[in-house]
N, C-alpha and C positions, 0 to 999 in steps of 0.2 A: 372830350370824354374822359371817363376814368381810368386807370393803369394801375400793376403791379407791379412792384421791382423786387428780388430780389437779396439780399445786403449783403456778400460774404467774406469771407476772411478776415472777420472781425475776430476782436481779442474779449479771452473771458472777462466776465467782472468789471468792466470798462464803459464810463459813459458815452452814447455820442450823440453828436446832432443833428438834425438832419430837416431838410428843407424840401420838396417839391419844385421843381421850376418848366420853364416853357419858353420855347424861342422863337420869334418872328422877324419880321423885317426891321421893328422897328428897335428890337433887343430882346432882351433876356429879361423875365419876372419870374420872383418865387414866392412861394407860398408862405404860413405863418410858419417859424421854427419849431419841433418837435423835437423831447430830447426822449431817449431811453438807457438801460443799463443791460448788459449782457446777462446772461446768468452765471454765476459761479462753476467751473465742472470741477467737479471733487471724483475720489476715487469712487469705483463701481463699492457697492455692499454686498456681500455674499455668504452663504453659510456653507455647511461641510456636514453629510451626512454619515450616516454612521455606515461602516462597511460590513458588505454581508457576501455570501457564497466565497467564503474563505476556503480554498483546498489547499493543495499542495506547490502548486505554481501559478496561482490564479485567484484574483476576488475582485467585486465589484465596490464600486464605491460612486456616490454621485455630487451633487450641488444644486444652491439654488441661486441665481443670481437675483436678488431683490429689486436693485434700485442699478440703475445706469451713470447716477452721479451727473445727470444732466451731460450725459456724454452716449459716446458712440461704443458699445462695447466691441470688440474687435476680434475677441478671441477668449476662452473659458474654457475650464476645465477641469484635474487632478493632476499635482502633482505629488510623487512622493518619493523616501529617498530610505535609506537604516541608519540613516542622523536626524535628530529632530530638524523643523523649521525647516523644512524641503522647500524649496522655490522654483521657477522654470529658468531656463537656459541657464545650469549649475550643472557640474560636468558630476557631479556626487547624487543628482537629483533624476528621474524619468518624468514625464509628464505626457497629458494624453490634449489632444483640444478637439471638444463637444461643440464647436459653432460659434453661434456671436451673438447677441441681443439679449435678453433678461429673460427671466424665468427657469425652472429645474432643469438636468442633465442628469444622465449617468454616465460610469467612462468603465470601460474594462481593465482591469489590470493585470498582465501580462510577465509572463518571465519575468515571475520570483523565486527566489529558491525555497526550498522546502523549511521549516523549524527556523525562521527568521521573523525576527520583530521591523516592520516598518511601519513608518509615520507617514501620513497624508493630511493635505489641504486642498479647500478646491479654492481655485484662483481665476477672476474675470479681469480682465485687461479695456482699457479705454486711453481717453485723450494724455489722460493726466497719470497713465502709469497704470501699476498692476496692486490689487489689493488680494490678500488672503483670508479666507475663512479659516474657523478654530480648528486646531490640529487634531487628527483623531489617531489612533493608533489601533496595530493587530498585526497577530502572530499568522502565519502559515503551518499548515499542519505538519506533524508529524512523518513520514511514511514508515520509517520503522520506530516503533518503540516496544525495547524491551526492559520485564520489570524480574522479578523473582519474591518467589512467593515465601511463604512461613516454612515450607518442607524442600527448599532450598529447587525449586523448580524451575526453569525461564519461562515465560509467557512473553512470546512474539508478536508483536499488533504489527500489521503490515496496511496502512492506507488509511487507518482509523478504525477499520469493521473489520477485521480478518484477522481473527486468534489463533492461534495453537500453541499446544504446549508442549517442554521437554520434559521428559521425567527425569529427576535426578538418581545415577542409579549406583550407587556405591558397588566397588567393585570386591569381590572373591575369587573365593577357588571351589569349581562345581564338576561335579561328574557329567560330562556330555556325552551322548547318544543313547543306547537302547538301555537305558536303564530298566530297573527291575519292573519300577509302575506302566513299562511301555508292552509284560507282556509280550504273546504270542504275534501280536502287531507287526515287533521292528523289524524294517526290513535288514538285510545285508550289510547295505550302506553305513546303517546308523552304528557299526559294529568297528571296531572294538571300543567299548566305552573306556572315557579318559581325561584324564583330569587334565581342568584347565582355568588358568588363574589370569584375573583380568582388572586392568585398573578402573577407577572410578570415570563416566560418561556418562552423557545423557543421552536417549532416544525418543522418539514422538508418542506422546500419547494415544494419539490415532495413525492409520494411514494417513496419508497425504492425502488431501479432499479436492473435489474436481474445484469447489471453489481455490484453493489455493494456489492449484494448479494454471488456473484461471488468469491469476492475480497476476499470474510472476510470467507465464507464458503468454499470454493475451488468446490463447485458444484453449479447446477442451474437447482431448480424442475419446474421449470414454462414449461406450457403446451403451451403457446404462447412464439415463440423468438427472441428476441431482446435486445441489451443489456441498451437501453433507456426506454424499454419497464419495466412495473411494475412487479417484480419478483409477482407471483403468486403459487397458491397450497403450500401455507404456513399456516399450523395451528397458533393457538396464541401459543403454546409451541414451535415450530417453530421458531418464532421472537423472542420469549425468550431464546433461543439458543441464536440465532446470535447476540441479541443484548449483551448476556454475554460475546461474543468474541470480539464482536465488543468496549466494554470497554475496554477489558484487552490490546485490539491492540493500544486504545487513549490512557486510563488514564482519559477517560470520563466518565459519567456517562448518558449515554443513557436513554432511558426507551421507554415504549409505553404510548400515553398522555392518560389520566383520558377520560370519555367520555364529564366530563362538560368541558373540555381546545377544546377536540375534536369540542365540535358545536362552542365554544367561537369562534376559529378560524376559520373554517368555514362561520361565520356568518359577518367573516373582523373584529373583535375584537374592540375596541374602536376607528374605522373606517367605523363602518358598514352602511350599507345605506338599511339595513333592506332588504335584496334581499329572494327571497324563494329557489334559487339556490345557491349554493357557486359562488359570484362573478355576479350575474346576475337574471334579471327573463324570459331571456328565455334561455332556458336549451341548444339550441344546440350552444352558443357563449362558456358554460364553461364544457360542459360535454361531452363525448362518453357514449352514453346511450341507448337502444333497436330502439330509432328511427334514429339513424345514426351507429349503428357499429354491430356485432356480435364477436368482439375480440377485444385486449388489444391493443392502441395503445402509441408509443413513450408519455414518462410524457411530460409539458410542451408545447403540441401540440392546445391547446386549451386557452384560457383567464384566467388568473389569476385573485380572487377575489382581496378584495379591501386593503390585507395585503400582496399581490405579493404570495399568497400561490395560488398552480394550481393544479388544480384534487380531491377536495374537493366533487363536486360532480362527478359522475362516474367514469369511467374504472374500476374500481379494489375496492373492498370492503372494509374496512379498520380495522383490529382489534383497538380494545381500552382496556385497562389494565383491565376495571371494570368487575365484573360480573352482568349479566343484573338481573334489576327486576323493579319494580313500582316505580315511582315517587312519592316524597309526596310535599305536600308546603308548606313544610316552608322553609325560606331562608336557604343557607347554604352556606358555605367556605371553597372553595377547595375540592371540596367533594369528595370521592374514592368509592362511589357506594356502593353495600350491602358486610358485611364481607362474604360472600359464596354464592354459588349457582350451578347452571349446567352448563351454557351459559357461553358465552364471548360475551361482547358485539362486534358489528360491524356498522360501521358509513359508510355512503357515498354513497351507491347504486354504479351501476358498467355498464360495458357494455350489461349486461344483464338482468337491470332492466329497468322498464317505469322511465318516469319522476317524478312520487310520488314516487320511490323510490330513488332519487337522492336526492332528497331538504335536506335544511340541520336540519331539524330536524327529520326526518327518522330515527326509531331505527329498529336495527338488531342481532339476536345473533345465535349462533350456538357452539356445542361444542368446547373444545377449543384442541380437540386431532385430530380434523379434518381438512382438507385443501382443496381448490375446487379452480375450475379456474378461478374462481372470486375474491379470497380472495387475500390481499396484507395488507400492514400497511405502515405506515410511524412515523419515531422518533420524539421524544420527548426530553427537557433535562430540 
């Protein structure tokens, strides 16, 4: 009958020969000679596609393995390195392996750092060794970039989509508290008016937004939401959190502004046109305030004072660095407020106050371990 054999451990590319036989009593017969040739194994062929969901420590990248090269493929993949011609088992190189046999992949790519240029290949492996497809290249993003605008401003991108700005605010010498335009208004506190001279700083154009908030804390306490909306129910140790993380993520140097930078800017700084409101003297062009809201609405919703700074008076309360206490008059510079006390100060009045408590020489304080649905801040640097 007839039979199958077989033939292994032959060599590529190599002829051989080969006979059929049979044994009996009386010997051994074989069949007519047959010769054959092996086939060639060449390297595997493979291409390298182009990479995509590029973030910050992460993007995808695939392959296709075409052709086996008359072989066994073994193992395929990505590898990639921040030197060109990345290869596998290169101590400068990473590499991911998608399985074994022909056709596409895709591989993840993992723990890269942020604002780095790497190079990638995809690579299929067989009898006869390892071949690479064409090298593709790309950048990881960003997480912070900051740029500066034509009116000497920083604009902070935080992850790609998350802006805010500082206002650039040259510094002077202004008369703080109850000044003349505050009227039958000021209270006590804001008493005795007094000059006060202050260097050049910048502070946020808006409050701090629940998105940004968001960004930097991976949570969001605010009692109103939205993510243009003013994060709220933030104590002042609150904002001192975030703003310490919020450094470590720039390499900036944040802060919460002093309460005299506070009214400085408020007041449109060495632009001011003496308004009793941030930006205005009537309150509902620049503010959300008990006569038009009962909640926190989107920043920038309302007129910007006379330094493009917006919400200066209402929505949202504002902490300031100092601790609150009495004024005195004599001039001073740069002033940081009393070395201690109970309070923190808070500036701006909110959606929850009358219009005397919006203007901008309104003082406000409240412990600094506490957070309400009115409280919010905005940076400093």
């Amino acid at each position: 009958g007839s039979f199958t054999s077989q033939l292994t451990n032959l060599k590529e590319n190599t002829t051989y020969y080969v006979r059929a036989y049979a044994v009996n009593e009386k010997g051994v017969a074989y069949g007519e000679e047959k010769s054959f040739k092996t086939v060639e194994v060449t390297l595997p062929t493979v291409t390298t596609n182009d990479v995509t969901n590029i973030k910050f420590y992460s993007a995808s990248c695939g392959g296709n393995v075409n052709s086996d090269g008359n072989g066994t493929v073994t193992a395929r993949g990505i590898c990639w390195s921040e030197v060109q011609n990345p290869t596998i088992n290169n101590i400068y190189s990473e590499e991911t392996n998608n399985g074994t046999g022909t056709g596409s992949f895709t591989s993840q790519l993992t723990n890269l750092k942020e604002n780095t240029t790497y190079y990638v290949r995809a690579y299929a492996t067989n009898e006869k060794g390892t071949a690479y497809g064409e090298e593709k290249s790309f950048k990881t993003e960003e997480i912070v970039d900051i740029s500066v605008d034509s009116d000497g401003n920083e604009i902070v991108t935080l992850y790609g989509n998350i802006v805010f700005k500082m206002i650039s605010v040259e510094g002077g010498t202004f008369s703080m508290g109850a000044t003349s335009e505050q009227g039958g208004d000021a209270n006590s506190d804001e008493k005795p008016v007094h000059s006060v001279t202050l260097s050049d700083y910048y502070i946020g154009e808006t409050e701090v937004t629940q998105e940004l908030w968001q960004a930097v804390m991976g949570n969001n306490p605010s009692y109103f939401s939205g993510s243009q909306n003013p994060v709220e129910k933030v104590s002042w140790n609150d904002c001192k959190e975030f703003i310490t993380k919020l450094n470590q993520l720039t390499g900036k140097n944040f802060r919460l502004p002093t309460e005299a930078e506070w009214e400085y800017a408020a007041r449109g700084g060495n632009k001011s046109q003496g308004y009793k409101y941030s930006g205005s003297n009537t309150i509902g062009n620049v503010a959300w305030y008990d006569g038009n809201s009962n909640l926190t609405h989107d920043v920038k919703t309302k007129s910007p004072n006379e330094l493009g700074i917006y919400d200066m008076s209402g929505n949202v309360l504002e902490w300031c660095q100092d601790w609150y206490g009495s004024y005195s008059s004599g001039s001073q510079t740069n002033p940081t407020g009393p070395s201690s006390g109970s309070y923190r100060v808070l500036r701006g009045g909110s959606f929850g106050h009358s219009a005397g408590g919006c203007r901008v020489s309104y003082r406000s304080d409240y412990n600094p371990d506490y957070g309400h649905t009115n409280f919010g801040f905005r940076l400093a640097l």
